[in-house]
SELUMGU-173581 format. One record per residue (C-alpha): residue in three letters; chain; x, y negated, z negated. Coordinates in steps of 0.25 Angstrom, whole numbers. Layout:
SELUMGU-173581
PT, ALA, A, X, Y, Z $
...
end
This chain:
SELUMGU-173581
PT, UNK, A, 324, 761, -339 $
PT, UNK, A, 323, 759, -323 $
PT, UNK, A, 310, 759, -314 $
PT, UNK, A, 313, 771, -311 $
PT, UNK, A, 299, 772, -305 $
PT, UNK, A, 299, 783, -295 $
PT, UNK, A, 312, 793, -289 $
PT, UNK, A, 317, 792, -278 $
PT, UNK, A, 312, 803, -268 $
PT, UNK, A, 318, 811, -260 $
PT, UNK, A, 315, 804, -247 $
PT, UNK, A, 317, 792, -252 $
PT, UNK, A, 330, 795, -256 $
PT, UNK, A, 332, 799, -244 $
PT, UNK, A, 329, 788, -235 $
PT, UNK, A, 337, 779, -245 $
PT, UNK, A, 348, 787, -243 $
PT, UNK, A, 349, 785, -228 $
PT, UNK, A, 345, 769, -228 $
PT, UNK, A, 356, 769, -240 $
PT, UNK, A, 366, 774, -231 $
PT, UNK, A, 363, 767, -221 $
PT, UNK, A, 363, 755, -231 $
PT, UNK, A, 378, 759, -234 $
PT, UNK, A, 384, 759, -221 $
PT, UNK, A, 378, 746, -216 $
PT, UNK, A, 383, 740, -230 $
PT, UNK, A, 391, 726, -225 $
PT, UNK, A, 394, 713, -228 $
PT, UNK, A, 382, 704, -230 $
PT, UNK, A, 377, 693, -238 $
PT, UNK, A, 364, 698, -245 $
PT, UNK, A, 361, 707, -254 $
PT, UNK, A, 349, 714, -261 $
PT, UNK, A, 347, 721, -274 $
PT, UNK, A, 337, 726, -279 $
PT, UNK, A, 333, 731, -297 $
PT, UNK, A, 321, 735, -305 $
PT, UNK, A, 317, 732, -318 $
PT, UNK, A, 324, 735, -329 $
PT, UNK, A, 331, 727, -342 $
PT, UNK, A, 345, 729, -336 $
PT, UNK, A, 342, 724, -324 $
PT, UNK, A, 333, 713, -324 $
PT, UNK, A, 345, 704, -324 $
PT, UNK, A, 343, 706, -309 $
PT, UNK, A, 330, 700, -306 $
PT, UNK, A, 333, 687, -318 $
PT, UNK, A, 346, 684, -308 $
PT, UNK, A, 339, 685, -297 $
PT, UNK, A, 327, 675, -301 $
PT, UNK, A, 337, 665, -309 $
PT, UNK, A, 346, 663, -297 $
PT, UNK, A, 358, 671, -302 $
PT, UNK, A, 357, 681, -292 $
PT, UNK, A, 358, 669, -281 $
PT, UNK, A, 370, 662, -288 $
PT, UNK, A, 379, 675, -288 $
PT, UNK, A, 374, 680, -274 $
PT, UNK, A, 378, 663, -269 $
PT, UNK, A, 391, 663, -275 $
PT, UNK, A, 397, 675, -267 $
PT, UNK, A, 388, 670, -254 $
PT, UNK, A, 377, 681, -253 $
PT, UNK, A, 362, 685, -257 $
PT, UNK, A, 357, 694, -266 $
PT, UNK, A, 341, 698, -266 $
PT, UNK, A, 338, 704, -279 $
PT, UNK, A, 326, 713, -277 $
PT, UNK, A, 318, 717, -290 $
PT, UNK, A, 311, 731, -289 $
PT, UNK, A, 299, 738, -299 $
PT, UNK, A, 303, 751, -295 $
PT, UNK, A, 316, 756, -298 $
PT, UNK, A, 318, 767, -290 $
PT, UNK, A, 314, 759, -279 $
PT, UNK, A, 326, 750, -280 $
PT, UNK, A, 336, 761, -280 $
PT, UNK, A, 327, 767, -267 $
PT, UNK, A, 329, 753, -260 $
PT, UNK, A, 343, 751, -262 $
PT, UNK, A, 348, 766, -259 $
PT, UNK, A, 338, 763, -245 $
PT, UNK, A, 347, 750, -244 $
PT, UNK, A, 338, 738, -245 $
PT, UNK, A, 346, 734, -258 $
PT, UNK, A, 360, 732, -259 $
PT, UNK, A, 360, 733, -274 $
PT, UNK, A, 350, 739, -284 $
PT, UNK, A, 350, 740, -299 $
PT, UNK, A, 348, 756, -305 $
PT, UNK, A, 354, 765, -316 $
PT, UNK, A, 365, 772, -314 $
PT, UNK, A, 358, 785, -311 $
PT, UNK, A, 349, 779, -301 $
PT, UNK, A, 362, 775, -295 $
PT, UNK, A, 367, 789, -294 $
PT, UNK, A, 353, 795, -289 $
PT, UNK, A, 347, 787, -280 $
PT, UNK, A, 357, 778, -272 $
PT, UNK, A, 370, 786, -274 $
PT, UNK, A, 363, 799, -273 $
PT, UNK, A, 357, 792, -260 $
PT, UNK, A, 369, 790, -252 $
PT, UNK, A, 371, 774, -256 $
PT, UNK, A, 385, 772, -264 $
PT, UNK, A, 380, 763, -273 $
PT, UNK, A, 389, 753, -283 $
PT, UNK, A, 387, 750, -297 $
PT, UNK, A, 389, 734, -297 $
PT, UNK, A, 383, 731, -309 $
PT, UNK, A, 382, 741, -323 $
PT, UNK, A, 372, 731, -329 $
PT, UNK, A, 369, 740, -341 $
PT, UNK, A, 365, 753, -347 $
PT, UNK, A, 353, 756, -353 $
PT, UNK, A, 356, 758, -369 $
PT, UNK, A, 341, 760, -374 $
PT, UNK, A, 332, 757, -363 $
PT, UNK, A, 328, 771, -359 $
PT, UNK, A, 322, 780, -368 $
PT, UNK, A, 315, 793, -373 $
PT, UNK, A, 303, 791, -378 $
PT, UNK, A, 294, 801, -386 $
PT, UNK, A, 281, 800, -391 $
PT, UNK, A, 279, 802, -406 $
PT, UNK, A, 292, 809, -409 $
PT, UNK, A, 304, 802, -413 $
PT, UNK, A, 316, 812, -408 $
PT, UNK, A, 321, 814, -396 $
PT, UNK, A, 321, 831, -398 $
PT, UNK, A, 306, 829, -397 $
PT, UNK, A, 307, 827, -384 $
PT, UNK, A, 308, 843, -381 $
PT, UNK, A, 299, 849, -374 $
PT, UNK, A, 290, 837, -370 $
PT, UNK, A, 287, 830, -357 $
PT, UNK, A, 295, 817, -354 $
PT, UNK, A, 290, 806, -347 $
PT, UNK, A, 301, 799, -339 $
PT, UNK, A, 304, 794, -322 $
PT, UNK, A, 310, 809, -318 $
PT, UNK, A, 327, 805, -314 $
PT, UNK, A, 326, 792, -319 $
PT, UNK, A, 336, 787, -330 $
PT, UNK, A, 325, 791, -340 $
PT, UNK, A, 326, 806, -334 $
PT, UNK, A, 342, 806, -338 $
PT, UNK, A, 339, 799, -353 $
PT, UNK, A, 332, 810, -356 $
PT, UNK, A, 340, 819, -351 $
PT, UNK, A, 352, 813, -360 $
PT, UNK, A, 343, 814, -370 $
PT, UNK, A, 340, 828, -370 $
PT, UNK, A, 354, 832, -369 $
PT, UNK, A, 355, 824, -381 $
PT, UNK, A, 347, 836, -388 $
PT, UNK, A, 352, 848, -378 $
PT, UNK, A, 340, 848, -372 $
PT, UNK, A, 338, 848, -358 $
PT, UNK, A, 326, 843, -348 $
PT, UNK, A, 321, 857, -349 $
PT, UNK, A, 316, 852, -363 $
PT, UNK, A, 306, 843, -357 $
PT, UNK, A, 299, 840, -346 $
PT, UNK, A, 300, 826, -338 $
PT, UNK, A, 288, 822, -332 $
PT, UNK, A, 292, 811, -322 $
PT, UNK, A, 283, 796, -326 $
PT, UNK, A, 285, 784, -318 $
PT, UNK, A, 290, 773, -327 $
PT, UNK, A, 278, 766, -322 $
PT, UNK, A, 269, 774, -328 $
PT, UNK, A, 280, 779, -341 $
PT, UNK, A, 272, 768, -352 $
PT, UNK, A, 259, 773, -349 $
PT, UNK, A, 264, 788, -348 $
PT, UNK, A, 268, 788, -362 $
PT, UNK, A, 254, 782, -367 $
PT, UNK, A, 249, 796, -362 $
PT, UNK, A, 247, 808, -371 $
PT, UNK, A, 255, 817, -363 $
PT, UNK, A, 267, 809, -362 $
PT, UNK, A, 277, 811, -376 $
PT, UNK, A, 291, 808, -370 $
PT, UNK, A, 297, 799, -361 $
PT, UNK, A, 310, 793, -357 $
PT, UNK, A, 308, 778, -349 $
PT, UNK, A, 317, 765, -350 $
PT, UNK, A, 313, 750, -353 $
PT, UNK, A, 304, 743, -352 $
PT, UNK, A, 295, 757, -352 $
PT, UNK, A, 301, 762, -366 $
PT, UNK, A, 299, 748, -373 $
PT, UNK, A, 283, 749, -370 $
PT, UNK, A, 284, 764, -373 $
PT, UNK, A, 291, 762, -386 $
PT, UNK, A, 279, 753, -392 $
PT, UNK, A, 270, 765, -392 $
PT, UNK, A, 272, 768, -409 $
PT, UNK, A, 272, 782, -403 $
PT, UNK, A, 284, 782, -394 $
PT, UNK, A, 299, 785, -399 $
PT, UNK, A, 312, 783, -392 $
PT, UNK, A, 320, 794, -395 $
PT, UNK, A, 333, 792, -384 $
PT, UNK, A, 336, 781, -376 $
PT, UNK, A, 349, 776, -368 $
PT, UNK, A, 356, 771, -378 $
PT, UNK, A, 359, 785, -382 $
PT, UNK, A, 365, 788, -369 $
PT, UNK, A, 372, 774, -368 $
PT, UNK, A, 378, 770, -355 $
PT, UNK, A, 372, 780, -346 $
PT, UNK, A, 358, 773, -339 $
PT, UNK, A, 366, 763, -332 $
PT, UNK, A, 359, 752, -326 $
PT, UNK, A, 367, 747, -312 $
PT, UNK, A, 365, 736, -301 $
PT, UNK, A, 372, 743, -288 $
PT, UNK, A, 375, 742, -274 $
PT, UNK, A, 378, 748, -264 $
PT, UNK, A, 392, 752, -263 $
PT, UNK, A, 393, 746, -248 $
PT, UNK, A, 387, 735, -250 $
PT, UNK, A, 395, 730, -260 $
PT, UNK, A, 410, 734, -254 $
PT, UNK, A, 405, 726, -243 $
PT, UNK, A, 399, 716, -252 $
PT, UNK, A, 406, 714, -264 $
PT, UNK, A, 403, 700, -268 $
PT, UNK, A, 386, 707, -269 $
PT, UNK, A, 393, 714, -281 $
PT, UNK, A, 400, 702, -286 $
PT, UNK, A, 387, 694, -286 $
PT, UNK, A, 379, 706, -291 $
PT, UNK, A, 389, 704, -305 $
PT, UNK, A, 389, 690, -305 $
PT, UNK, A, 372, 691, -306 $
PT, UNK, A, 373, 704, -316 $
PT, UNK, A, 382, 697, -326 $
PT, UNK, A, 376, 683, -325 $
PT, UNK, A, 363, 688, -329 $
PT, UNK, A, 366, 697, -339 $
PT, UNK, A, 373, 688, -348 $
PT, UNK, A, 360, 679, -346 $
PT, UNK, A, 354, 692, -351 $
PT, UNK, A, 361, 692, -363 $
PT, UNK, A, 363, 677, -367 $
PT, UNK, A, 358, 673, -379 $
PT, UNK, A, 354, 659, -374 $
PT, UNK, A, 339, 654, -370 $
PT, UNK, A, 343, 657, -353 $
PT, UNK, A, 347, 671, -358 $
PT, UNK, A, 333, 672, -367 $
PT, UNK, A, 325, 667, -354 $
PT, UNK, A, 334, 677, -344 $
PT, UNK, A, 328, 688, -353 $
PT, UNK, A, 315, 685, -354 $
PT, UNK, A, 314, 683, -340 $
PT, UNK, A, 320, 697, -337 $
PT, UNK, A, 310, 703, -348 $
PT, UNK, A, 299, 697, -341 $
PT, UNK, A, 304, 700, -328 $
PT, UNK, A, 304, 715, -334 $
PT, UNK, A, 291, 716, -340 $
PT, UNK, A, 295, 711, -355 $
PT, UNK, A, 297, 701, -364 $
PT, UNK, A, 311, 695, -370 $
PT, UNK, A, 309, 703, -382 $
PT, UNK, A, 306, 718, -372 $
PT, UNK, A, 317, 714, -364 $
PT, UNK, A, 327, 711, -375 $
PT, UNK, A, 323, 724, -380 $
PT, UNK, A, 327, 732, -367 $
PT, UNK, A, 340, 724, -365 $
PT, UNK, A, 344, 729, -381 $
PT, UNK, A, 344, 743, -374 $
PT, UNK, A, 351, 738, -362 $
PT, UNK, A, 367, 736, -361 $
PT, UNK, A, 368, 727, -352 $
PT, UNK, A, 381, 724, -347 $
PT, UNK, A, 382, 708, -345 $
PT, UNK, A, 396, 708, -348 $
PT, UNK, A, 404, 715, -335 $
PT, UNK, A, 415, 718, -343 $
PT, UNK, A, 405, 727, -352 $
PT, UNK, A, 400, 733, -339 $
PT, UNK, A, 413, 737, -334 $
PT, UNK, A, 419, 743, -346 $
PT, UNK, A, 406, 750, -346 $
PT, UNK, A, 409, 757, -330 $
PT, UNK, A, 422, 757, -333 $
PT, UNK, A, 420, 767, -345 $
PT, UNK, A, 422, 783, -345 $
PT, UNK, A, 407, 783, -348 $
PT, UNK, A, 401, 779, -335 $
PT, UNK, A, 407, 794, -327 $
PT, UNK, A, 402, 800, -341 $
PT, UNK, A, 388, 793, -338 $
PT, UNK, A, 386, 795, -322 $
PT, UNK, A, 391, 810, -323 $
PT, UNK, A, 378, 813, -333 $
PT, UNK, A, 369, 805, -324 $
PT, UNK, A, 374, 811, -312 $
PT, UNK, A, 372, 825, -318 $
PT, UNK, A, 358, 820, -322 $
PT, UNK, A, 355, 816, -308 $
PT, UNK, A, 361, 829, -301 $
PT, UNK, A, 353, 837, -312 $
PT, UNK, A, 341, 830, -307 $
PT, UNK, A, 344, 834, -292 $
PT, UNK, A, 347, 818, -289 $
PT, UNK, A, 360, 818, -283 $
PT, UNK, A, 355, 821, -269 $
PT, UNK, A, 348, 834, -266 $
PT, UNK, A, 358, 845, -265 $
PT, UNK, A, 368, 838, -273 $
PT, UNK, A, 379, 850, -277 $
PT, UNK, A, 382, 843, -290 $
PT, UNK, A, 382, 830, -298 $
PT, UNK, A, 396, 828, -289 $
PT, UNK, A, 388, 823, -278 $
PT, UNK, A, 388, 809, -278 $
PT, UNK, A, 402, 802, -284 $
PT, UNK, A, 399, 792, -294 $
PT, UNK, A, 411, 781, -293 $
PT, UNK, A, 417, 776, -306 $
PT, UNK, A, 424, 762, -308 $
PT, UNK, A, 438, 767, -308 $
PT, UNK, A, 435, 774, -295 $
PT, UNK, A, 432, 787, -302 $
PT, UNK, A, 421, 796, -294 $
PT, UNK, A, 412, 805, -302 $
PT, UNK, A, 405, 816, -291 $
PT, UNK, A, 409, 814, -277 $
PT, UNK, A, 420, 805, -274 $
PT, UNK, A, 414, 808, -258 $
PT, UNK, A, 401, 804, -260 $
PT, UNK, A, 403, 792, -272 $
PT, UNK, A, 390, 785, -271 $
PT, UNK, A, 388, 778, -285 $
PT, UNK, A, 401, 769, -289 $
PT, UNK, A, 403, 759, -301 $
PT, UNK, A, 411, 748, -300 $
PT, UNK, A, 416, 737, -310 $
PT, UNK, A, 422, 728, -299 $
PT, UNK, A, 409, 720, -300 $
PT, UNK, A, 407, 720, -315 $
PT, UNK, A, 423, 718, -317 $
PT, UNK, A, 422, 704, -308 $
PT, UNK, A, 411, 699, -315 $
PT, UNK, A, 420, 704, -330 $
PT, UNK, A, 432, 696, -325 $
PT, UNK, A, 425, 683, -321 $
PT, UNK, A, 428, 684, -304 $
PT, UNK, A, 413, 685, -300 $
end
């Protein structure tokens, strides 16, 4: 899915952690604004607003600036934001957890712009069932959103990652990986499983769809920020929803706003059509709040945030998967209710549903 290019060391999570304090308490009142996302179908929407002049129309109708900032590396994004360079930043909804809340920065959840419903995927090499993936290496970016699809998808068999062995890959390098001999299974997201799937030898054997609703695809901020600022969230909505029914219109502007994002992306209309098939992409705010709102969503962060405390990305020394409180809609506080880091909020989505934008 995401260019999920390199992991957060460390160090690095470290030094974000104290630039992202620091980021939190001198949150205030201000007038401009940055944000910052990556490559990826669900959120090109981002960059079109920003180069047809829809970012500028929302940001001068509530009196402020927003600088949207495109980056080739994932990770990078997240790194920048948690550091606080970025007021805003889109990632998934593990990402979220493990790098910016796991840092320190309580982070908000403006936008759920959709969820990915196909566009990450196993892939094995001349074997057409997922079983076959038992005891063979597996190609993916180590604690990635491709690291928990396969886990997903072995506990669809009762197997467990003892049953393989992950060999970290870079996305960069993921197409060309799987040309190799030695390389017969691997898990990646679009545009990568597109190219891979051309090889007559590759086979999808799981993909997102079959844990629908669970790789969420976010643009958040943070938490101070936007108390303080609350018309940056309002126009961060009124971009989202504009764009995305462009997305979707069935008219020749809808048709050219497409192409422009596939190009934009490294495809053609056709690719890029492709990768939105496998997309739900919330256009509609209603959609997107009844989809928050749902019993789902605890359901969803609970097994990702066990994932993640599994993995040792919660913090080092993290007692349990309690550590950081994850804030639901209706005020609701899965983990620590002290330390709540990661919250999702309909109040912007809502505004946008009910027309006061």
């Amino acid at each position: 899915m995401q260019t999920f290019s390199k992991i957060v060391s460390t160090t690095a999570l470290a030094a974000s952690l104290m630039l992202g304090l620091a980021s939190v308490a001198e949150a205030k009142q201000k007038s401009e604004f940055k944000v910052a996302w990556s490559i990826y179908v669900g959120w090109m929407p981002w960059g079109y607003a920003a180069d047809h002049g829809i970012v500028k129309k929302w940001a001068d109708k509530y009196g402020i600036k927003i600088d949207v900032t495109q980056f080739n590396d994932y990770v990078e994004s997240m790194n920048q934001y948690t550091a606080g360079a970025f007021d805003a930043v889109t990632l998934t909804n593990m990402d979220g957890l493990s790098i910016p809340a796991a840092g320190g920065v309580d982070t908000t959840a403006v936008i759920v712009g959709d969820f990915s419903n196909g566009n990450d995927a196993v892939i094995l090499k001349d074997k057409a069932s997922l079983a076959d993936i038992k005891g063979q290496k597996v190609n993916l970016v180590q604690y990635s959103v491709s690291h928990y699809l396969l886990a997903r998808a072995l506990d669809s068999l009762k197997l467990t990652e003892r049953d393989v062995k992950v060999v970290n890959t870079s996305d960069a390098d993921m197409v060309a990986a799987y040309k190799t001999p030695d390389v017969t299974a691997v898990v990646t997201w679009n545009p990568l499983v597109s190219t891979i799937l051309e090889d007559p030898t590759a086979k999808k054997v799981f993909d997102s769809s079959q844990v629908p609703g669970e790789i969420i695809d976010l643009m958040v901020a943070n938490s101070s920020v936007l108390k303080d600022n609350p018309n940056f969230g309002k126009a961060l909505a009124g971009i989202w929803y504009e764009t995305a029914a462009l997305l979707r219109a069935d008219t020749a502007e809808g048709k050219a706003a497409r192409e422009a994002m596939g190009s934009a992306s490294g495809t053609d209309l056709a690719g890029f059509e492709a990768q939105l098939a496998a997309t739900k992409l919330f256009d509609k705010p209603a959609d997107a709040v009844g989809f928050i709102a749902s019993p789902n969503l605890p359901k969803t962060m609970d097994l990702v945030r066990n994932f993640l405390f599994e993995k040792g990305l919660l913090g080092n020394g993290a007692p349990s998967a309690d550590v950081i409180g994850i804030e639901m809609p209706d005020g609701r506080v899965l983990g620590d209710t002290g330390n709540v880091r990661l919250r999702f909020t309909e109040a912007y989505m809502k505004a946008a549903a009910d027309g006061s934008l």
